[in-house]
SERO-4910 file (N, C-alpha, C, O; in steps of 0.05 Angstrom, whole numbers):
BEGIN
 pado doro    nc1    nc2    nc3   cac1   cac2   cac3    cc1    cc2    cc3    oc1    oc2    oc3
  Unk    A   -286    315    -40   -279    333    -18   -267    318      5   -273    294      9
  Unk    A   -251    330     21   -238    315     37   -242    325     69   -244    349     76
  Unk    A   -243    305     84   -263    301    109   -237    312    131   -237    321    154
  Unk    A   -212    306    109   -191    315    141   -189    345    150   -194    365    136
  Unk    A   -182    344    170   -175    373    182   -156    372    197   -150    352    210
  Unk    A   -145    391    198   -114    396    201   -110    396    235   -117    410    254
  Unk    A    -96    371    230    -84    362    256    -72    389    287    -72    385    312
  Unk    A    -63    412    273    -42    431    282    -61    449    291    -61    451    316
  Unk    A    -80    464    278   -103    470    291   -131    474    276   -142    495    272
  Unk    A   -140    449    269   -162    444    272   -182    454    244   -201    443    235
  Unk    A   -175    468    239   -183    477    208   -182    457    184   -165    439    181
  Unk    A   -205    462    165   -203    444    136   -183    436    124   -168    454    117
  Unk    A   -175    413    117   -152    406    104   -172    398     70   -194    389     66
  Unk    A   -152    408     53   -162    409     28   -140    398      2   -118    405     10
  Unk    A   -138    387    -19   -122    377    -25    -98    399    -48   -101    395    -72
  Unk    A    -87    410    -43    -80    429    -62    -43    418    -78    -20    415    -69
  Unk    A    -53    417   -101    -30    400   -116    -25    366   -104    -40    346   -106
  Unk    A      9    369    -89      8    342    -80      2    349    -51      3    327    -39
  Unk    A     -2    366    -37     -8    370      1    -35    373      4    -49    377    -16
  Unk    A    -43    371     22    -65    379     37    -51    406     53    -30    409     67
  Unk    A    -68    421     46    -69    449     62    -89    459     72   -110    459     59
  Unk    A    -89    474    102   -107    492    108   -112    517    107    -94    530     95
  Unk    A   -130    530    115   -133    565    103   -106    564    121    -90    564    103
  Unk    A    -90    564    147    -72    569    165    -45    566    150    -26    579    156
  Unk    A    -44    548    130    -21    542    114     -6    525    123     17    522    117
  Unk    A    -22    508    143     -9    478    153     -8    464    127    -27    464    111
  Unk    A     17    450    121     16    436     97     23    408    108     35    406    129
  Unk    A     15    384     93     24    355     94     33    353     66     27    367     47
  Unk    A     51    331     67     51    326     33     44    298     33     45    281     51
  Unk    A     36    299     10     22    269      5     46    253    -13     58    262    -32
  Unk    A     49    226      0     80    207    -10     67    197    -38     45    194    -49
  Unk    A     92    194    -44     87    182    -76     71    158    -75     55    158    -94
  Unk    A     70    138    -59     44    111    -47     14    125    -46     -5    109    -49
  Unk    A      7    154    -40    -18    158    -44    -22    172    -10    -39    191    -10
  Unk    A    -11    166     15    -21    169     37     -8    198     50     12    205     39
  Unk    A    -15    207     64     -6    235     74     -6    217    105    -18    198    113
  Unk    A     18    237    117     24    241    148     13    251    168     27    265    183
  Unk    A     -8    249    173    -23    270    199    -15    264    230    -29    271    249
  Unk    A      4    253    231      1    241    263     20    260    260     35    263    241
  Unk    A     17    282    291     32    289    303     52    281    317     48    257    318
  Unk    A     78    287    333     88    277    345     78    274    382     83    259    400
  Unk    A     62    297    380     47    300    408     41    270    410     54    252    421
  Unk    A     23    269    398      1    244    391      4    209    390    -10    189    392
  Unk    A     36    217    384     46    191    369     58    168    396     64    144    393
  Unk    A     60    186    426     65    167    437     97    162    441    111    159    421
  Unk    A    106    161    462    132    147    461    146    118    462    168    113    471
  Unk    A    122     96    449    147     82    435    135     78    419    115     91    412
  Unk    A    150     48    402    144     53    368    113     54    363     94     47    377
  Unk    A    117     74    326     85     74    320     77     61    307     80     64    283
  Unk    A     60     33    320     50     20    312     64     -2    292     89      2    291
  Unk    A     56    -24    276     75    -45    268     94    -38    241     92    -23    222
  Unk    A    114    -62    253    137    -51    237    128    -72    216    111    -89    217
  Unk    A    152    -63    191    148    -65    162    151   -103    160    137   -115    145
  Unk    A    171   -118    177    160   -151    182    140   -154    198    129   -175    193
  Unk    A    129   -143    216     96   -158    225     77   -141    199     62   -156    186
  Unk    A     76   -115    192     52   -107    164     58   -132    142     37   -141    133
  Unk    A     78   -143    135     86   -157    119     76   -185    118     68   -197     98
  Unk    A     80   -193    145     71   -223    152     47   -215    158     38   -238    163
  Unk    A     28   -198    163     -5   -197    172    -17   -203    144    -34   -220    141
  Unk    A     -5   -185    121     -8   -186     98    -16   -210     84    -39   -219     81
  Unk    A      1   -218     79     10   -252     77     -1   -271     83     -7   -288     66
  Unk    A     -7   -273    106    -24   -286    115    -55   -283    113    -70   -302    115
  Unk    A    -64   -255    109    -93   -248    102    -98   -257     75   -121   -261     69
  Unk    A    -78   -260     55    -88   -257     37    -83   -283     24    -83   -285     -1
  Unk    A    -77   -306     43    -79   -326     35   -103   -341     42   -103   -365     36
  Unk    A   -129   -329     55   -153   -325     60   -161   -343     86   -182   -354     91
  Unk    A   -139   -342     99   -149   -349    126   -168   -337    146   -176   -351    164
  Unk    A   -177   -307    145   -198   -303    153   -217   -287    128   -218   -262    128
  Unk    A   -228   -300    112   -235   -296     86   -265   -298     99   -280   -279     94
  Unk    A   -279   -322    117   -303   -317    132   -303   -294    134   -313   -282    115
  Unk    A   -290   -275    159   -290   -250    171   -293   -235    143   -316   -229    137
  Unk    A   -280   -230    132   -274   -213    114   -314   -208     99   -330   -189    102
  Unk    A   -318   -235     84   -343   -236     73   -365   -227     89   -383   -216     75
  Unk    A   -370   -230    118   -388   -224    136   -388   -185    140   -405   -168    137
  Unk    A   -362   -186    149   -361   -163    147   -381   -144    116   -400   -129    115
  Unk    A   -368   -152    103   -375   -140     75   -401   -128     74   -410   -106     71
  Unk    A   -414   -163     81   -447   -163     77   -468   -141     90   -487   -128     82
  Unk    A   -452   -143    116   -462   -125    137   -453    -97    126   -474    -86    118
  Unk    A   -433    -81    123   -428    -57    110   -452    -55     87   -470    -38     90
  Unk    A   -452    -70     69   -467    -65     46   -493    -63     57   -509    -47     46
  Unk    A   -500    -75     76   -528    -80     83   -541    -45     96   -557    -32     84
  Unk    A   -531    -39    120   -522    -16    127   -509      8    111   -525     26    111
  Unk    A   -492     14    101   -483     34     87   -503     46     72   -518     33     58
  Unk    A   -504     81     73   -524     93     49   -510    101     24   -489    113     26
  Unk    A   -522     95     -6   -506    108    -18   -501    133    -16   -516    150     -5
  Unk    A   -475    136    -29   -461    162    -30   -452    176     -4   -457    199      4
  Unk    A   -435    152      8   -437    166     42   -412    154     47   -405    135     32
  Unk    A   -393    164     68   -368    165     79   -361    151    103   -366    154    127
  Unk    A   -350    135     89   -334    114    104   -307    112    121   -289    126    111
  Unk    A   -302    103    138   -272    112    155   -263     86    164   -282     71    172
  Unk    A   -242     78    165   -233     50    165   -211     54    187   -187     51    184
  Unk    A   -229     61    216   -202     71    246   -186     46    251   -193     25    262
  Unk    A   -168     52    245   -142     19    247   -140      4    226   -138    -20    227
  Unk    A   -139     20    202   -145      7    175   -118    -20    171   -119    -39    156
  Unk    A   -104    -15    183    -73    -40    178    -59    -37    155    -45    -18    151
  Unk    A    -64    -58    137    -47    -59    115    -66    -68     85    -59    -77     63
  Unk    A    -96    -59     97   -113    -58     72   -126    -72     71   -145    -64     58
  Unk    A   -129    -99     79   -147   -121     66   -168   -121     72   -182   -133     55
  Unk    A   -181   -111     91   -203   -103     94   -222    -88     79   -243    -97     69
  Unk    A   -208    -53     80   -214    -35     76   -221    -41     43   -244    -39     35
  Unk    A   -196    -50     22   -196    -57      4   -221    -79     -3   -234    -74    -23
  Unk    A   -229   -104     14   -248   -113      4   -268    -97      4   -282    -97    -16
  Unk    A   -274    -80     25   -293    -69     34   -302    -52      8   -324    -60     -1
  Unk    A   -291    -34     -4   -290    -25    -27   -296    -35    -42   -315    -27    -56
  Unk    A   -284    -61    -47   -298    -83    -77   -326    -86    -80   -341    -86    -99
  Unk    A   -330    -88    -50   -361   -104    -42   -379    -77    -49   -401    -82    -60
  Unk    A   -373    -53    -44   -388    -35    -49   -398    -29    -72   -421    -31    -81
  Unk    A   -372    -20    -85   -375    -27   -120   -392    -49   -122   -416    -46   -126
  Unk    A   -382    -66   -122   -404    -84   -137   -441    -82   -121   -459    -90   -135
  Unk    A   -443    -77   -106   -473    -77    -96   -482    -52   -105   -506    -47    -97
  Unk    A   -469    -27   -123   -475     -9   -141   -477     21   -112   -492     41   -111
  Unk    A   -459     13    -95   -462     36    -85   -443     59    -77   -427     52    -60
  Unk    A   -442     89    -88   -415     99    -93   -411    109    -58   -429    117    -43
  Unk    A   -390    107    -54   -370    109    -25   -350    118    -28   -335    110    -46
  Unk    A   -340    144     -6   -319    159     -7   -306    138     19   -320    133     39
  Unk    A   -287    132     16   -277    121     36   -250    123     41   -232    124     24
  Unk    A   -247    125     66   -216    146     83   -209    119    106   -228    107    115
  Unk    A   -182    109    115   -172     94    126   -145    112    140   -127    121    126
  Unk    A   -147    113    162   -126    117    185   -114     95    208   -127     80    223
  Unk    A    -83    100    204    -69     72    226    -52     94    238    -49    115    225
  Unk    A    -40     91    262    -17     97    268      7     93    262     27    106    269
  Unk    A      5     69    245     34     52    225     39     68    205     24     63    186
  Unk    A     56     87    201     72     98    173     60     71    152     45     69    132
  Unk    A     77     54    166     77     27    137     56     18    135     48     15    112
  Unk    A     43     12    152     22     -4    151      1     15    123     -8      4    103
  Unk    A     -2     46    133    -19     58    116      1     60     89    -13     57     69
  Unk    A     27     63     83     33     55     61     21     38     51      1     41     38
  Unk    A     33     10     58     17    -12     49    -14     -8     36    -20    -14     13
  Unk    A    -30      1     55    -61     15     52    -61     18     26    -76      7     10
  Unk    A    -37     43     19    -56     61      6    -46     52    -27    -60     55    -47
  Unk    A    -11     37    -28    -20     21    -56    -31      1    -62    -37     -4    -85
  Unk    A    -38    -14    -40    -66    -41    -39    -94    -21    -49   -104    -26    -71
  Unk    A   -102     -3    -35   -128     -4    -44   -138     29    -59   -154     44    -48
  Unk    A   -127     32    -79   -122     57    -93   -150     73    -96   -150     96   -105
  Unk    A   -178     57    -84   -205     75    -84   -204     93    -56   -224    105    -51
  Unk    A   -188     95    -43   -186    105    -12   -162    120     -8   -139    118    -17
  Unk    A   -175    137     11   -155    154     23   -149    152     47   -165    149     66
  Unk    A   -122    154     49   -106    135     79    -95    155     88    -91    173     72
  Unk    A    -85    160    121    -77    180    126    -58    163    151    -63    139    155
  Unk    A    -36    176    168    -26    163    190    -30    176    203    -21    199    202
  Unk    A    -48    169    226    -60    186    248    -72    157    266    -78    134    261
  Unk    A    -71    176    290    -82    167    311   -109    155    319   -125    158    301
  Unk    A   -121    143    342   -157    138    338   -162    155    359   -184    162    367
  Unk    A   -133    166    373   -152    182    404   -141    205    395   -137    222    412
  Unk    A   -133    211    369   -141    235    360   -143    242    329   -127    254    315
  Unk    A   -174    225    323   -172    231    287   -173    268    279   -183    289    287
  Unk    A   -157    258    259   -160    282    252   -184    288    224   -180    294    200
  Unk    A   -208    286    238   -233    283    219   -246    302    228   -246    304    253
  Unk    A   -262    319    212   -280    337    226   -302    328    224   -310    311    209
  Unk    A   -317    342    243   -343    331    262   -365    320    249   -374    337    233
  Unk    A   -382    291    249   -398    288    234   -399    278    211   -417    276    194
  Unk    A   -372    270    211   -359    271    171   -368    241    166   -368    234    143
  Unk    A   -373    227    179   -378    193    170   -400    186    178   -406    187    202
  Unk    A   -420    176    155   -439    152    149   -434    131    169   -452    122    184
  Unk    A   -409    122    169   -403     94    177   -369     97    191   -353    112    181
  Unk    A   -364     83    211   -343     78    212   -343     48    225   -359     36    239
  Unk    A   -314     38    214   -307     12    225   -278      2    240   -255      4    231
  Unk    A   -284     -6    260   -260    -12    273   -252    -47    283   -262    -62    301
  Unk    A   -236    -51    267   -226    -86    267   -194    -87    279   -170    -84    274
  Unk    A   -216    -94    302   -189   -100    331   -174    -82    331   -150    -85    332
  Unk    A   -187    -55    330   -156    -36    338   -171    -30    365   -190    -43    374
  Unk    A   -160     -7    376   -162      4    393   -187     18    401   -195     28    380
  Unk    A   -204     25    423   -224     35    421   -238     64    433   -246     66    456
  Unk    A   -241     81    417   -236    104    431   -270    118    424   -277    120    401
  Unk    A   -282    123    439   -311    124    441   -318    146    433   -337    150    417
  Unk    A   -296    178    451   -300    200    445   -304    206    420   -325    213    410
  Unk    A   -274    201    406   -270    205    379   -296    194    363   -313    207    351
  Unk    A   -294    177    363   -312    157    344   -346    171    350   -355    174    327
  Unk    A   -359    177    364   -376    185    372   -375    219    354   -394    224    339
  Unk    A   -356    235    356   -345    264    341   -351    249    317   -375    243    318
  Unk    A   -339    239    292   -336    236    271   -354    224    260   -358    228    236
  Unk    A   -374    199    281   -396    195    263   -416    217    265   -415    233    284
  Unk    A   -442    219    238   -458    225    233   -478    214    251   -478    190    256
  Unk    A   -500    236    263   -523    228    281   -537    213    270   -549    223    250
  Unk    A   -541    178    278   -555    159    270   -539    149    250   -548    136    231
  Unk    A   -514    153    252   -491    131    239   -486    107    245   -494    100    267
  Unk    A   -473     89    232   -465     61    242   -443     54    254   -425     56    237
  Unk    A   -436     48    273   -402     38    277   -404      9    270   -427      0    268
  Unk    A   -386     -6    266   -378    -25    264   -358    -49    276   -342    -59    260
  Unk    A   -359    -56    295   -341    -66    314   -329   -101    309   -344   -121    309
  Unk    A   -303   -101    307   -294   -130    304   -277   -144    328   -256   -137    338
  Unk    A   -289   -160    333   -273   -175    365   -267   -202    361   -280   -220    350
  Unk    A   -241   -201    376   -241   -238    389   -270   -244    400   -285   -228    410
  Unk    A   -278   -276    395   -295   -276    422   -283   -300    435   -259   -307    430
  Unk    A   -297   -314    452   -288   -331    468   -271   -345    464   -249   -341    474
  Unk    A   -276   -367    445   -258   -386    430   -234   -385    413   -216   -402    408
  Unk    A   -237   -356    404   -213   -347    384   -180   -359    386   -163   -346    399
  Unk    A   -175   -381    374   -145   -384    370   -134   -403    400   -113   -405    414
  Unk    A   -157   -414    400   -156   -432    432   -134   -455    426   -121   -463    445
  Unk    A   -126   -468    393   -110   -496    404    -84   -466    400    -63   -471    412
  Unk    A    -85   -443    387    -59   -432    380    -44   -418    407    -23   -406    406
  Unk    A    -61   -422    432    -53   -416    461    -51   -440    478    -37   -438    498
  Unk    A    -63   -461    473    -50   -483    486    -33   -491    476    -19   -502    494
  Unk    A    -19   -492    447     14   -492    443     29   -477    449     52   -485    446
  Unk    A     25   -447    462     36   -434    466     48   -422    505     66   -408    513
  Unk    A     20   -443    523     12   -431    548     17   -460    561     13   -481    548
  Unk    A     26   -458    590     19   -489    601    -15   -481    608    -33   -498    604
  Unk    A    -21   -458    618    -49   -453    627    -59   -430    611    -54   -406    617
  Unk    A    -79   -439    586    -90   -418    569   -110   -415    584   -119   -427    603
  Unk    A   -121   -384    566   -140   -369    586   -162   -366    551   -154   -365    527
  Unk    A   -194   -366    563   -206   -360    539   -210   -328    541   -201   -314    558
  Unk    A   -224   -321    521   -228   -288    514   -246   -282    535   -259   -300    546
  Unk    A   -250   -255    544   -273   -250    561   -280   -232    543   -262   -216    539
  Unk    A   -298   -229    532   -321   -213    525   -337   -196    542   -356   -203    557
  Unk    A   -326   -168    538   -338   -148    551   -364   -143    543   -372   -148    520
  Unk    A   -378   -132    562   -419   -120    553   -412   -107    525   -393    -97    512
  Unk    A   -432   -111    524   -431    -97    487   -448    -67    487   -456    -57    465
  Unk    A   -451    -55    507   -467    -32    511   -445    -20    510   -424    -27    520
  Unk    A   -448      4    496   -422     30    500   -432     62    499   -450     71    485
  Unk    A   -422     71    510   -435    100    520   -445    119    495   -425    124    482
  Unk    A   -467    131    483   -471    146    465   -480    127    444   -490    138    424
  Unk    A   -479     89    447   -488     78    420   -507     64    425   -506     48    444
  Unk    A   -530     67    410   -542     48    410   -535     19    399   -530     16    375
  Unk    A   -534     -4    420   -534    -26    410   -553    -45    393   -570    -60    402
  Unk    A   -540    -39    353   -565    -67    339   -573    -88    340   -597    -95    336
  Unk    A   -543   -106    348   -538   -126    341   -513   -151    337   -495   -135    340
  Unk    A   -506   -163    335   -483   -176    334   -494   -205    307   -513   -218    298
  Unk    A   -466   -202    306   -459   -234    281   -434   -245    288   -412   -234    287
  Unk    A   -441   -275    295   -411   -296    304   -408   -305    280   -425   -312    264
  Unk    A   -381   -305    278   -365   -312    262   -343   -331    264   -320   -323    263
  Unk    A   -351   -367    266   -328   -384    275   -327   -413    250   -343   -429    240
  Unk    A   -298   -408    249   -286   -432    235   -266   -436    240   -249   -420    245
  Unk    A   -263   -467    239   -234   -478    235   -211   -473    222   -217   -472    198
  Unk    A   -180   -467    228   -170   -459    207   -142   -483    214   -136   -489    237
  Unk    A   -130   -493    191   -112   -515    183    -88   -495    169    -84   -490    145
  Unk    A    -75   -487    188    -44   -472    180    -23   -495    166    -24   -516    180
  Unk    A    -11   -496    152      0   -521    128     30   -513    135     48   -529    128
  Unk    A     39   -487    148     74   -478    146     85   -465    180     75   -448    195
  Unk    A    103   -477    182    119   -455    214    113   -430    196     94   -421    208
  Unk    A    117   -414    173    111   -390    169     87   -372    170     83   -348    170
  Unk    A     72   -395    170     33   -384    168     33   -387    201     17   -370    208
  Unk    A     41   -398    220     39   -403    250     47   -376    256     32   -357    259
  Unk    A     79   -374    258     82   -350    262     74   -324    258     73   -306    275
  Unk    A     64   -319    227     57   -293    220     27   -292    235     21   -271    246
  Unk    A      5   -319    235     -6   -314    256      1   -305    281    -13   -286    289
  Unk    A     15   -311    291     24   -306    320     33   -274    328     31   -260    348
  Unk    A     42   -269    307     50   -235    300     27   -215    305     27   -193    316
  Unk    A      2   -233    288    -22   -206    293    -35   -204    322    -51   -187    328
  Unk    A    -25   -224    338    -38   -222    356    -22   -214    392      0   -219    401
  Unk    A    -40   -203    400    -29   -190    428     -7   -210    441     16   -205    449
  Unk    A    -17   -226    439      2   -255    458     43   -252    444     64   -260    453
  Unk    A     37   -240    423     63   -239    411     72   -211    429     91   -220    441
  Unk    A     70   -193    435     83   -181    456     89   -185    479    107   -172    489
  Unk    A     73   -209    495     71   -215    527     91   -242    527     98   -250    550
  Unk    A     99   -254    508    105   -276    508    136   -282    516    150   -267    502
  Unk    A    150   -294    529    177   -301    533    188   -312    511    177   -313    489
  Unk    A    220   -324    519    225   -333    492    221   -371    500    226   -388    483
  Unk    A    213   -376    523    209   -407    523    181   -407    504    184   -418    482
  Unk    A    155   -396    510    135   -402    493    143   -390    462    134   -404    444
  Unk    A    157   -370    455    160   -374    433    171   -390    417    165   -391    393
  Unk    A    192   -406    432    206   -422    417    188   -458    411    190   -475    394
  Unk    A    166   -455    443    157   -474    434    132   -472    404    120   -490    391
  Unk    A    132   -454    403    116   -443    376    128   -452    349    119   -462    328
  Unk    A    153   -442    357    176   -448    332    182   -469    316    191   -470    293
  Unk    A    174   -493    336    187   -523    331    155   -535    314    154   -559    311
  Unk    A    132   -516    304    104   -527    299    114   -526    277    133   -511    273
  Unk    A    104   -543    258     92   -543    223     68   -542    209     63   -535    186
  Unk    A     52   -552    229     24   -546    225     10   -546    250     16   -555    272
  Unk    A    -12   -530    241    -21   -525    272    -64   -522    255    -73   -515    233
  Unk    A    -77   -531    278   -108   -532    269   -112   -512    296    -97   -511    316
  Unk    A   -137   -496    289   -139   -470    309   -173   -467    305   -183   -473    284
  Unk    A   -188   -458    329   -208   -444    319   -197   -413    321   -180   -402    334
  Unk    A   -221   -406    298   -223   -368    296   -256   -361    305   -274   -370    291
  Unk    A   -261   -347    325   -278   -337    334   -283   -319    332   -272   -306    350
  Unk    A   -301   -301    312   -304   -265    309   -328   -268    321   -341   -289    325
  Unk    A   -339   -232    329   -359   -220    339   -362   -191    322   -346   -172    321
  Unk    A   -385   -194    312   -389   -172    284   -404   -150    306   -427   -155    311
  Unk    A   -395   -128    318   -421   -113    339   -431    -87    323   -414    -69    320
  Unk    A   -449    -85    316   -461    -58    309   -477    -35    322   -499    -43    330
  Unk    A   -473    -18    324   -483      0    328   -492     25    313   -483     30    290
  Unk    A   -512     43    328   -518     66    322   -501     91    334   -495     94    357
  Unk    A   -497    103    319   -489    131    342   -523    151    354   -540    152    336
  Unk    A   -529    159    368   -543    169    383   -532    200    389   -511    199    402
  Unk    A   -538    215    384   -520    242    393   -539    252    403   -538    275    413
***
């Protein structure tokens, strides 16, 4: 059964043939890749939505040459640990899968069955999604306005996207889990002194947030040894500093071949409280 509801007004979305339809007769069609369109244009913002088809490409790429393969496994543990069977999962800022997709593996194998749904604002990116990880359902939609009806998730997880409390608070289940993924301090410190004459570290905001109870946290830091200018850059792509940056620091980026970096995660969990 399917958790979405129709973006246009607000009624059940249900899967009928290849669309999702509501009793209203709002239709989506679902693309030959597996993912349906829900982002409105209200919604979508005026400029581009979300990353284009060379940064999904190079995030890709680079994830899955297991440079944050720590993150990835930590994460996992914690989902599995947390998660109830037979319960609904939502993957807010899902990207281009690697996550969501392990996330899935890990489940399966710890024997526990999971409906699990992934939303980006990236057309591509949820392409990508949705032929990477064929146990899930991907949708292109917004986080400050899922189109999920109320209560519908066990669990939701959000890795470094955007953070929207209302929403997320609506869609989990009373005494659900969120799942929160952050820079922390140290994150990518020598990959900003090649890039900054004066780097700045992460500030880490309170970890209290309105409506959640706070469980807990898990750090997550290792060294990482980039071997190519192409693994530098496509790093440099996933991260914020690649929009703020001129073209003097990018170019001094350019001229690297190898580069050693720490990676600093912050695993935050919570409860929802309603």
């Amino acid at each position: 059964m399917s958790i979405y509801k129709c973006p246009v007004c607000g009624e059940s979305l249900e899967i009928v043939e290849k669309s999702f339809v509501c009793s209203k007769r709002h239709s989506f069609d679902i693309a030959r890749s597996g993912y349906v369109n829900l982002l409105l244009s209200k919604h979508a913002g005026k400029t581009v939505h979300g990353d284009n088809k060379l940064m999904v490409s190079a995030r890709r790429n680079f994830l899955d040459k297991g440079y944050y393969a720590h993150l990835k496994d930590a994460l996992c543990e914690k989902i599995c640990r947390y998660f109830p069977d037979k319960g609904v999962l939502l993957d807010a800022g899902c990207g281009e899968g690697y996550y969501t997709d392990a996330v899935a593996q890990a489940l399966e194998k710890s024997g526990k069955n999971a409906e699990i749904f992934g939303i980006d604002i990236s057309k591509t990116a949820v392409e990508f999604s949705a032929k990477r990880c064929k146990g899930a359902t991907f949708a292109t939609a917004s986080v400050f306005h899922i189109p999920v009806k109320d209560c519908a998730c066990d669990m939701l997880i959000s890795l470094f996207s955007p953070y929207c409390g209302e929403e997320f608070r609506r869609v989990i289940k009373n005494n659900g889990v969120m799942i929160l993924a952050i820079p922390s301090e140290n994150h990518l410190w020598e990959l900003k002194q090649a890039i900054y004459d004066t780097p700045y570290k992460n500030q880490v905001k309170p970890y209290e947030l309105e409506g959640f109870a706070f469980i807990g946290k898990k750090k997550i830091s290792r060294r990482i040894a980039l071997e190519s200018s192409e693994d530098i850059q496509s790093l440099f792509s996933m991260t914020p500093y690649y929009y703020r940056t001129g073209k003097t620091e990018q170019q001094r980026l350019a001229t690297l071949e190898k580069l050693e970096t720490q990676t600093d995660f912050e695993l935050l969990i919570y409860r929802n409280i309603k």
